[in-house]
Structures are given as structure tokens and as C-alpha cells.
N, C-alpha and C positions, 0 to 999 in steps of 0.2 A: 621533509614533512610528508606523513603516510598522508594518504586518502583521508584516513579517517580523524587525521591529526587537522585537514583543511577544513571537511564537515566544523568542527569541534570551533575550529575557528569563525567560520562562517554565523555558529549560532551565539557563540557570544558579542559579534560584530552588532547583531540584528537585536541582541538583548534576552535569548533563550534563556533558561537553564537547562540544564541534564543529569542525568547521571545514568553511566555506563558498567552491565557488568558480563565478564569475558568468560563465556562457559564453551564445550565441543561443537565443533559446527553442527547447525541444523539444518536441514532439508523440508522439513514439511512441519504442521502446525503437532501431529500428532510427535513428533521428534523430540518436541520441547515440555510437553506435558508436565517431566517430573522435574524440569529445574524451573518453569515457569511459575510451580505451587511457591517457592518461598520469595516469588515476585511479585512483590501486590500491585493490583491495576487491572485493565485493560490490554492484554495481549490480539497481537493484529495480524492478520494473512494478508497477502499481496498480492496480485494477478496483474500481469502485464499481456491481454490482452487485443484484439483485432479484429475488425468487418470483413466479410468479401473484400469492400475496396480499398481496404489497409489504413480506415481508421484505427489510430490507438489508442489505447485505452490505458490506464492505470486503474485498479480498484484496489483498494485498503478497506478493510473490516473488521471488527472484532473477532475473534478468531473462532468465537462460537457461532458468527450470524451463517446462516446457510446462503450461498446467491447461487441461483435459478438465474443460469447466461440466458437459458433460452427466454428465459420471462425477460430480462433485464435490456436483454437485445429489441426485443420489441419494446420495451418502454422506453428507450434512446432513439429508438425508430433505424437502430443500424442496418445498411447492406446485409443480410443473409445474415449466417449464425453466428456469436463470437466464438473463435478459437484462441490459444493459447498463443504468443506471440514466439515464434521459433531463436534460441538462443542468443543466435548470431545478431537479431536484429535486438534483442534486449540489452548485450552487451555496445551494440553501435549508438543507440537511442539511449540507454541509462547509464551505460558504462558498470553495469553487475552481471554476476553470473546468476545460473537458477538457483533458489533459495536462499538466493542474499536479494529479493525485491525488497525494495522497500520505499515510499512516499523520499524518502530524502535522496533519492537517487535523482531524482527534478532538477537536482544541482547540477548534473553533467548534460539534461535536454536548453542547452541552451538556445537551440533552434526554437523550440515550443514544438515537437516533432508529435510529443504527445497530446493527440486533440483534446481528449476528454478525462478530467482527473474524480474519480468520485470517491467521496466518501461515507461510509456508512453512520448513519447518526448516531448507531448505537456507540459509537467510540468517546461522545461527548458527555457520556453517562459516566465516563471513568476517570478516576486523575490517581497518578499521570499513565498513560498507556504508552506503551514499550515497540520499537523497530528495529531492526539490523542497521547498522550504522554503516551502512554499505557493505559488510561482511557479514556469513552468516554465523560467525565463532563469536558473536556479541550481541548484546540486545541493550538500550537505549531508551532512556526514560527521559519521557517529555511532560509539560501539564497539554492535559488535549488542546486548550485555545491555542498553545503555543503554535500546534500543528497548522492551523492557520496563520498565526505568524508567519511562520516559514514560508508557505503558500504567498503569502502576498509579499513576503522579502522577493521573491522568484518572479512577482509580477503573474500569477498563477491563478486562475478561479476556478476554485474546486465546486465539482456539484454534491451537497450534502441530502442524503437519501436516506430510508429506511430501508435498505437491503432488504431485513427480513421479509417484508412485507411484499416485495416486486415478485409474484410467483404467477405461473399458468392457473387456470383453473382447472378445477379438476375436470376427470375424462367422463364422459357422460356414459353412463352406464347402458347396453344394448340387451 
């Protein structure tokens, strides 16, 4: 059984639906562009995340919402600034490589390693919105509530946000 063959199982376990369709790997949100137009929904970006003092983080968003770490770091009240979680600790902690994050990768933190899961609100404006199903040669269609499903199959409380909206103020003009 692949990985993605356990995922598959895992969501029909819990009562998911899905559907899965397999195009060339992706690496970033701008990668997916032209095969994501004849994908209706909600498409998401990923960020696996970290403080100074090695909290982590997960952030999932609609792939157009902008996040402002440095705004968003201060509105979690994290250690110093977030940076980007260095590979080795994402593949230890999710079990993915870069450009295959994805929310259902929570399947392999069995520890709860990752402190803090957030989600953008804007995602629940869409159905069904789309993940890497732990690889990033696929993308994966869920209804959004479902995403919570999952979340609470895992035992998981995701913090649900307006992304867009977490930003600095602007610089005061001299």
C-alpha cells in the first residue's frame, strides 16, 4: 500500500469523500496556475513554519490570501520572527518533502510535534478545495468541512483565521 493509497484509506475510515487528479509535480502555487484553471474550488498553499524557539507551525490558505509572517508572528505572540521550517525537520515531523506540504501530512505527526495548525477562513468560502495528497504530482479534492473532519479524526484543533486581514500597519510617513 503507497502512502497515498493509506491517506485514501484513512479518509474513507473517518467518512471523507475525495477526488484525486494526478498532473506534473508542483513546487510552488505559481507552478500550478494553468492546470489548476480546469479545477474548480479553492486551491491552497502550505507553510511549515517555526519561532526562535522551535515552535511549529502549519499554515494552510487559499492560495490567493497574502500572510504577512511578520504580522501573523506577532498576532500568535511567537518567539522572534517565523521562518520557514528547514527540510530535514519537515520530512522528520510530516514525513513530506518541499512542495508536497500539505494539511493531511498531520497523519505522520503523531507525536502532535506540530504546535500550532492554522487555517485560513477564507478556505471555507470554497467547496471542495484541493491538497497534495502527500505528493506534489497530485492534488486532492475535499468539501472544506471535511478538512475539519480530518482535523478532529487526528485529535487536532486547528486555529481558523482571516489570513488576509493579520497585517502590520502601515510605515508612518517622515
Amino acid at each position: 500500500m503507497t502512502r497515498r493509497d493509506a491517506l485514501y484509506a484513512f479518509f474513507r475510515q473517518i467518512g471523507m469523500a475525495y477526488r484525486t487528479v494526478d498532473h506534473r509535480p508542483l513546487f510552488t502555487v505559481e507552478d500550478g496556475i494553468e492546470i489548476k484553471k480546469t479545477m474548480a474550488g479553492g486551491h491552497s498553499k502550505n507553510l511549515f513554519v517555526k519561532d526562535k524557539k522551535g515552535r511549529l507551525m502549519l499554515i494552510t490558505a487559499l492560495a490567493e490570501t497574502p500572510i504577512d509572517l511578520v504580522a501573523l508572528g506577532k498576532y500568535l505572540k511567537c518567539k522572534g520572527r517565523l521562518s520557514f521550517a528547514r527540510a530535514e525537520l519537515m520530512a522528520e515531523v510530516l514525513g513530506v518533502t518541499p512542495g508536497s506540504v500539505t494539511p493531511f501530512a498531520l497523519i505522520h505527526d503523531e507525536q502532535h510535534r506540530v504546535d500550532d495548525i492554522i487555517l485560513d477562513k477564507a478556505l471555507f468560502d470554497h467547496d471542495p478545495v484541493w491538497f497534495h495528497p502527500l505528493e506534489n504530482n497530485a492534488s486532492t479534492a475535499i468539501a472544506a468541512n471535511d478538512l475539519l473532519t480530518f482535523m478532529n479524526a487526528l485529535e487536532r484543533q486547528p486555529v481558523i483565521l482571516p489570513l488576509a486581514e493579520i497585517k502590520r500597519p502601515p510605515a508612518i510617513a517622515r
